[in-house]
C-alpha positions in Angstrom: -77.2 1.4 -31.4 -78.8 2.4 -34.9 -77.0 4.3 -37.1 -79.3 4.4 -39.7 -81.4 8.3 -39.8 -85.1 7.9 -39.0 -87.5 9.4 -41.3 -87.7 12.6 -39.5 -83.9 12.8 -39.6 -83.4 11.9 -43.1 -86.4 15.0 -44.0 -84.1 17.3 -41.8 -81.0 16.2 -43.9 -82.4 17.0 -46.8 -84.4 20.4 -45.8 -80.8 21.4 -44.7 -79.0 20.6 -47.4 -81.6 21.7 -50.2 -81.3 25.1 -48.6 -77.9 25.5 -47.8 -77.1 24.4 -51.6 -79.6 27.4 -52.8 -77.8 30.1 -49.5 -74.2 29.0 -49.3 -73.6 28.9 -53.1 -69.9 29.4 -54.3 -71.0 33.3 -55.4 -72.5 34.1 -51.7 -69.3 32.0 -49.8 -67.0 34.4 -51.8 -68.8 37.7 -51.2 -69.6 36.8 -47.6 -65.3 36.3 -47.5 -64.5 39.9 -49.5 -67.4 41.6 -47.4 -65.7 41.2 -43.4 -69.5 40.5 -41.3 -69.1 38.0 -38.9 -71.9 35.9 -41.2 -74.0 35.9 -44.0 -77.4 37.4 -42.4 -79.0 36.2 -45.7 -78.2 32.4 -45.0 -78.9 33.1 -40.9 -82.2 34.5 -42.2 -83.0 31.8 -44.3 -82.0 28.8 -41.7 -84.3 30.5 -38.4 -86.8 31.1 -41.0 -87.2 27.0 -41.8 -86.8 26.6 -38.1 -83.4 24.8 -38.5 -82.4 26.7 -35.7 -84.9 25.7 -33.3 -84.9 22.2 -33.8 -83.7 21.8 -30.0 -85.9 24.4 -28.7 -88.9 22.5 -27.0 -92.2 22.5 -28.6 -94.0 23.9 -26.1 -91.5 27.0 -26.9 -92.1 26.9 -30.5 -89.3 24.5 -31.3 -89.5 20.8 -32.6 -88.0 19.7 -29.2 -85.3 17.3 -31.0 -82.4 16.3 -29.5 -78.4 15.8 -30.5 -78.9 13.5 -33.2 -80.7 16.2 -34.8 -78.5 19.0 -34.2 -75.4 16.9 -35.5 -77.6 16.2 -38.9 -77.8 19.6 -39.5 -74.6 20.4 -38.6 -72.9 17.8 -40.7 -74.8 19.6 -43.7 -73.4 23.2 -42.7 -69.8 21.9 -42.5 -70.6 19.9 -45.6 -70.8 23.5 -47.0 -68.2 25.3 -44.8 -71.9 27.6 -44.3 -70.9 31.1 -42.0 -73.5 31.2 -39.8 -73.6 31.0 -36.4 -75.4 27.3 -36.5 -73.1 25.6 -33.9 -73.0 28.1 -31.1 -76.9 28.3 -31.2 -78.0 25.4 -31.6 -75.7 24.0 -28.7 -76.9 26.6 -26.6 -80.7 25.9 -27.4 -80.4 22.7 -26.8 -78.4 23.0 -23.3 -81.8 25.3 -22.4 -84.1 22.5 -23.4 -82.1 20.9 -20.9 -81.0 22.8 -18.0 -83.5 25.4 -18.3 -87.2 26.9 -17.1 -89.6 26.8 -19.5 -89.3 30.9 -19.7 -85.5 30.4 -20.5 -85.8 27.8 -23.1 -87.7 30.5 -25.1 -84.8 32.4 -26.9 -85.7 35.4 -28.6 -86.5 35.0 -32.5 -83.8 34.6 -34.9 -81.4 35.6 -32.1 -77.4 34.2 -31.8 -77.0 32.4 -28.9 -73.1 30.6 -27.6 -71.8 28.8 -24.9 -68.3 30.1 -22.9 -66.6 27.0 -21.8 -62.6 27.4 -21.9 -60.2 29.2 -19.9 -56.7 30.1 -20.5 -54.2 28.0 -19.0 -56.6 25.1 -18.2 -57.1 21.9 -19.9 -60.6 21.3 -22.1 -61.5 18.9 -19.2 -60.4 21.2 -16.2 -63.6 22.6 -14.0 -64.3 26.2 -14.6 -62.3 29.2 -12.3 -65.0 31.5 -13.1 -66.4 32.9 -10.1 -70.5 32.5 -9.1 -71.5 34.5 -6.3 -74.7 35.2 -4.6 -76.2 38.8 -4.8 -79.5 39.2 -3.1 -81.7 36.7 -5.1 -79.6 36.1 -8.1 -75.7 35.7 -8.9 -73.1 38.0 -10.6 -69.9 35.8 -12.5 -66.0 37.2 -12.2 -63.9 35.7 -14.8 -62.3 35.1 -18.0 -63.4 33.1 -21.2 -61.5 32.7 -23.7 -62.6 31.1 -27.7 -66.1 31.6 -27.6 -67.3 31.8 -31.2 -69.9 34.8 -31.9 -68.9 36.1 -28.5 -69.9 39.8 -30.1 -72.9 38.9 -31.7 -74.5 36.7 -29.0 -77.9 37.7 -27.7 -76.6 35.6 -24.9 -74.4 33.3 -23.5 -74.5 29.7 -21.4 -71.4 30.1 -18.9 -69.7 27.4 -17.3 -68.8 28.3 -13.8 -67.7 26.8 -10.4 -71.0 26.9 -9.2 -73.2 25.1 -12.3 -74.2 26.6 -16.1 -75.7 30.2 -16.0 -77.6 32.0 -18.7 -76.3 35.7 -19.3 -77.7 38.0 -21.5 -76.0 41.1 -21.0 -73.2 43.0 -19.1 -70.4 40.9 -20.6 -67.5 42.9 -22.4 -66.2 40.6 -25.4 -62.8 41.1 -27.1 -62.2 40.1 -30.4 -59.8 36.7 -31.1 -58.4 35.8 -34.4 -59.7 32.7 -35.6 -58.7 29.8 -39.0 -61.7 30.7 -40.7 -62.6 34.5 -40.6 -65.1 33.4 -38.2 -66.4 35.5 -35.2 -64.2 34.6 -32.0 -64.3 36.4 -28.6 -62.6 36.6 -25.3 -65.4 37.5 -22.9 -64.9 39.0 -19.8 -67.5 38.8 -16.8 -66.8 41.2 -13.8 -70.2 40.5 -11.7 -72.2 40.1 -14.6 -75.4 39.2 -13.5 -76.6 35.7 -14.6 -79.2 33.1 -13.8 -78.4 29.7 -12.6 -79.6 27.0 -15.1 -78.0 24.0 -13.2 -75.3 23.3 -10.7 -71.9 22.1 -11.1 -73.0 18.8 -12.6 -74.3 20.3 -15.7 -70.9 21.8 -16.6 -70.1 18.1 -18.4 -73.2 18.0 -19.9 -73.1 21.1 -21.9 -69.2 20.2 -22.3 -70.4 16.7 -24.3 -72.9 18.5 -26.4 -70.7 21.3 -27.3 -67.8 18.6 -28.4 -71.3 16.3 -30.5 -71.7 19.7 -32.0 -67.7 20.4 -33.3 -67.5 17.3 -34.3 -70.7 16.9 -36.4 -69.5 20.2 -38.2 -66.1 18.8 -38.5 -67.6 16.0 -40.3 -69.6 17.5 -42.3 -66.5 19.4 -43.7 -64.5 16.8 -43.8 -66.9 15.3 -46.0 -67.0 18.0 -48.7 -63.1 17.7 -48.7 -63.4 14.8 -49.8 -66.3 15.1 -52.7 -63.9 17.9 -53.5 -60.7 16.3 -53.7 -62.2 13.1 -55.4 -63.9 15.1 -58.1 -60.6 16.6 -58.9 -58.7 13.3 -59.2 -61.6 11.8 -61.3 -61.2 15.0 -63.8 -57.6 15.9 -63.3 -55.2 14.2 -65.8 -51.8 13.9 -66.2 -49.3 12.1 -68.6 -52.9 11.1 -70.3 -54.3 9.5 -67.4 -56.5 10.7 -64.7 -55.0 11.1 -61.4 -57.4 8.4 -59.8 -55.7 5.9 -62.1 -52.7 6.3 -60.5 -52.0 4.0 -57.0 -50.7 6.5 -54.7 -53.5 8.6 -55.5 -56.2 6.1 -54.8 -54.0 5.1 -51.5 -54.0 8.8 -50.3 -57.9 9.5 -50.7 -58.5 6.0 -49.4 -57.0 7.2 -46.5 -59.2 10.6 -46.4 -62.1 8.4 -46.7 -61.0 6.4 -43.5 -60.5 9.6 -41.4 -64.2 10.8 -42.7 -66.1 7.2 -41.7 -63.4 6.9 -38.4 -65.0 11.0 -37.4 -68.4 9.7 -38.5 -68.7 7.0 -36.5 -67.7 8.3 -33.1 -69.9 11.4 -34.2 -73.0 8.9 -34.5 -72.1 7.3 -31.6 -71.9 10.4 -29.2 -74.4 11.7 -30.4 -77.1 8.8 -29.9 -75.6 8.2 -26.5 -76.5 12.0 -25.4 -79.7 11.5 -26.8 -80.8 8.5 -25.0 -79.2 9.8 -21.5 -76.4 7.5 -21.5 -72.6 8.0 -20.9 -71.4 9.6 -24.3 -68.0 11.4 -22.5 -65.6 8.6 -23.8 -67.1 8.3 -27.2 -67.0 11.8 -27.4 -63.7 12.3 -26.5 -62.9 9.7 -29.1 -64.9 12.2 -31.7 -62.8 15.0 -30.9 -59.6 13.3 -31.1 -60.5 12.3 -34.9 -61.8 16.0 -35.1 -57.7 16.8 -35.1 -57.0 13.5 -37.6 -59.6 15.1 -39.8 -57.6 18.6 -39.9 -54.5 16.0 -40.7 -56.7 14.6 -43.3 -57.1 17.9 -45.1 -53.3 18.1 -45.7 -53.4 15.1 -47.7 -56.6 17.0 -49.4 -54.6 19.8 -50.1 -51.4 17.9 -51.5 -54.0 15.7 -53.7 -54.9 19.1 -55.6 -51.0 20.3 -55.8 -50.4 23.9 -56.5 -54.3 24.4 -56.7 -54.9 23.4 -53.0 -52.8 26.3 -51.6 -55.2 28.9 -54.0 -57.0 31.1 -51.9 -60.4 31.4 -54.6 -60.6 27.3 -54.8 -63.0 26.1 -52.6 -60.8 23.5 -50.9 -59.2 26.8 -48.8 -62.0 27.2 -47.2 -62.5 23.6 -45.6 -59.1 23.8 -44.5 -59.5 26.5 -42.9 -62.6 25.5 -41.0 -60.9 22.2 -40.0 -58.1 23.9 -38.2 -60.8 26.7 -36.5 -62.9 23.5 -35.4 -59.6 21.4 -33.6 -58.6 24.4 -31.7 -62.3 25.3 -30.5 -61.7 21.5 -29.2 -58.2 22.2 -27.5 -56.3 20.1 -29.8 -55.2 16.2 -30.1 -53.2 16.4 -27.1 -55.8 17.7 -24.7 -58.1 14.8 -26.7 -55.6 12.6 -25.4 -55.6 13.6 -21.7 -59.2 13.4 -21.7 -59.2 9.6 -22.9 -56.1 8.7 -20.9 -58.1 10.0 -17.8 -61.2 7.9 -18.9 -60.4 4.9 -19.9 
């Protein structure tokens, strides 16, 4: 296993983060926050329009036809930013299309939101899906409930795990609005024999499960990350009693321990994702990801108390990876269900 980004990666890093540093400035994050849209359309624009978006989508569909290393590079860089777009839920659904999909399927209409509907109410992360898949005449219709599906409004479609395999819906579904950390776009969708095409059968459902968990937790990284530039920027600059805060030993303790959370969530991101992309069993690694996913939401705490009275100011930036933390650990389910999973594994 290689760590190390190929040159194709490493260009991808940067495009991403050259662009996102010129979309997702401080100015834009702020007006985007006072504004209420779901996202920046601006940024979404800008990132279909360098084909970030696409980089799952096969070639022969216009794509690049990369894999999950790929979509966890970019996605470290929009966490890196705490970026409102849509990134995660589309490019995990584009990429579960390049895999389950027909060749008419894995062609997504331009610059359109895709998500994926995975959780239920009342059932464990890990639990197979209670939605219903029926038979009608040549195609299927789906009866149930999801619950935490980001962009669940906005989606052109949606990739539903059901009892029956993954289906690809793109209408009929009635989606109710959730409250989520970040501001971000959350729905309960509701499916009352919505028609839907089969993509794969009951085996897949795991599949999309592991690239949806590669995806949180290369975004959790990635803002994890830009805590803790944040956070040791301030401690370099801060001072007090004459000295700089870095100076002092329980500071450098405390962010020593942020930077441990950040490599820990790195390297289980890394790992996960290389696994998926080489076809080989990623679920423990992955559930080891997302349990560090809810250590790095811990991690931000310590962030937060690092900055003092600053850290609970709503117009610092240090708000808004906080914020993005917690939305990311509860699209995940939490340490506890994190726990389950590995217990059950291992």
């Amino acid at each position: 296993m290689d760590f190390n980004l190929d040159e194709t990666q490493q260009d991808l890093r940067t495009l991403t983060a050259d662009l996102l540093a010129k979309e997702a400035t401080q100015e834009r994050l702020e007006a985007h926050e006072k504004s209420g849209r779901p996202y920046d359309e601006r940024l979404w624009q800008a990132l279909c329009q360098a084909g970030l978006m696409s980089v799952c989508v096969p070639e022969d569909a216009g794509g690049a036809g990369l894999g999950s290393v790929e979509l966890a590079v970019v996605l470290r860089e929009v966490g890196a930013r705490a970026a409102p777009a849509p990134a995660l839920a589309t490019l995990v659904s584009t990429l579960a299309l390049a895999r389950y999909g027909t060749p008419e399927q894995q062609r997504p209409p331009a610059d359109s939101v895709g998500t994926v509907a995975l959780r239920e109410a009342g059932r464990a992360p890990a639990d197979p899906p209670s939605t219903a898949a029926e038979r009608d005449g040549d195609g299927w219709v789906l009866t149930g409930r999801k619950v935490g599906v980001p962009y669940g409004s906005e989606a052109a479609y949606v990739l539903v795990a059901a009892d029956e395999g993954v289906f690809l819906v793109t209408g009929g579904w009635t989606a109710h609005p959730e409250f989520a950390a970040n501001g971000e776009s959350l729905a309960t969708v509701v499916l009352d024999r919505t028609p839907a095409e089969r993509l794969a059968g009951p085996e897949a459902v795991s599949g999309l499960r592991q690239i949806f968990t590669a995806a949180v937790a290369a975004q959790a990284s990635g803002v994890l990350a830009g805590a803790l530039t944040l956070t040791t920027e301030y401690i370099k600059n801060r001072k007090q009693f004459g000295r700089a805060l870095a100076e002092f030993q329980a500071v450098t303790v405390q962010i020593a321990d942020v930077y441990i959370a950040t490599r820990a969530l790195d390297v289980a991101v890394w790992s996960g994702a290389w696994l998926l992309a080489n076809d080989l069993p990623a679920e423990e690694d992955l559930a080891v990801a997302a349990f560090h996913v809810s250590e790095a939401y811990k991690a931000l705490y310590t962030c937060q108390h690092l900055h003092g009275g600053l850290g609970l100011d709503v117009t610092y930036p240090l708000h808004r990876y906080f914020a993005h933390a917690k939305h990311l650990t509860h699209l995940l389910g939490g340490a506890d269900a994190q726990l389950d999973l590995i217990g059950a594994l291992v």
